[in-house]
C-alpha positions, 0 to 999 in steps of 0.5 A: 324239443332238445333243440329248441331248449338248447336255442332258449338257453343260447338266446338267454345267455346271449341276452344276459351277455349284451345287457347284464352290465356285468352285473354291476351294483352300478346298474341295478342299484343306483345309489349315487354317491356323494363325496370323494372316495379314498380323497382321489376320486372327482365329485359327481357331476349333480347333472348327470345325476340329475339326468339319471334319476330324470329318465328314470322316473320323470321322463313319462311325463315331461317327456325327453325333451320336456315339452310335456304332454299337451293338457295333460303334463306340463313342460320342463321347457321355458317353464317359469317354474323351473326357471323362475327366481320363486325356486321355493314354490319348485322345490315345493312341487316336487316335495308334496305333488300338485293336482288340478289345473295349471297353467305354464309356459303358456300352456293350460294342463290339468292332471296330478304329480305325486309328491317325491319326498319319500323317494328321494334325498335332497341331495337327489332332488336337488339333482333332478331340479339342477338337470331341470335348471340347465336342460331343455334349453334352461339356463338357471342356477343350481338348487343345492341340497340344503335348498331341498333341506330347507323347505322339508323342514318348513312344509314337513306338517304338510300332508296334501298336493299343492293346488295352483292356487295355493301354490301361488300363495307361498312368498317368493324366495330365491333358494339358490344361495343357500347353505352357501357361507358369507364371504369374510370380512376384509381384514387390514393388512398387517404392519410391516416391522419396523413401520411406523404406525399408522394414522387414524382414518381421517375425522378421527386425528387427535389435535396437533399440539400447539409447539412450546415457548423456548424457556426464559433465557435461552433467546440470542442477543444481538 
């Protein structure tokens, strides 16, 4: 009997040695963090957190490589969804569910995706939709988090999955730019001291006046 408690408690430390992480809050409590730390630190990578919180909770379903479950949950993979300029109707998905029969890529499904709104930040998701985006042989731009910001707010009264159908009746926006500031106006370059000022653009040159008669007088005789 003592021996084999002294074999549980070698086999436990042993387990707990190769797979504690160290015990590192890293591991067990993933909480991405967003900005640089200390002013030295790089920027997370969105895809690899995206990549993270995928295989945590969305691996179940559409699989590690994204092809979904036949009829039951559909693919990641050249999914026009995913891919698709209406970014919108994606970010939708994600934020309240959607139930019933769907058809994508190709392939007819029928099951139901809970909403993740109250799990995740639009930070997070905004992860998750990039990893999404540029995996799976995916090639399409990121969804920054003001994105996500932005259809929280327009859908915030709404309470119940997405069907298909209603989905489809959301108008098509491209989100990827937002949040993103307008490029600044061109400025004309500044006039060098001592430059002599330049002319109006053309259209707009006040008449050239008409030269003055020499006074009375001043002509040479011969």
């Amino acid at each position: 009997m003592t021996g084999l408690i002294g074999l549980a408690i070698f086999w436990a430390g042993a387990y707990l040695f190769s797979f504690s992480g160290g015990f590192s809050a890293d591991v067990f409590d993933y909480q991405p963090k967003y900005g640089a730390v200390g002013g030295a630190a790089a920027l997370p990578d969105p895809k690899v957190i995206g990549k993270h919180l995928f295989s945590a909770n969305c691996v179940t379903c559409h699989q590690a490589n994204g092809l979904g479950v036949e009829g039951q949950y559909p693919p990641i993979a050249g999914s026009e969804f995913v891919n698709g300029p209406a970014n919108n109707r994606l970010i939708a998905i994600v934020l309240k569910g959607l139930q019933g029969p769907v058809r994508v890529a190709g392939k007819s499904v029928n099951n139901t995706m809970q909403a993740w709104e109250g799990q995740y930040t639009d930070e997070q998701l905004s992860a998750i939709l990039t990893y999404e985006r540029s995996d799976f042989g995916n090639n399409a731009p990121p969804i920054p988090p003001a994105a996500v910001k932005q259809m929280r707010e327009e859908l915030k009264g709404r309470t119940e999955q997405w069907t298909f159908a209603e989905l489809m009746k959301l108008p098509e926006k491209d989100l990827t730019q937002a949040g993103s500031k307008p490029a600044p106006a061109a400025q004309p370059a500044a006039a060098k001291p001592g430059a002599p000022p330049q002319a109006p653009p053309s259209g707009n040159q006040p008449p050239t006046p008409a030269p003055s008669p020499p006074p009375a007088g001043s002509q040479q005789h011969s």
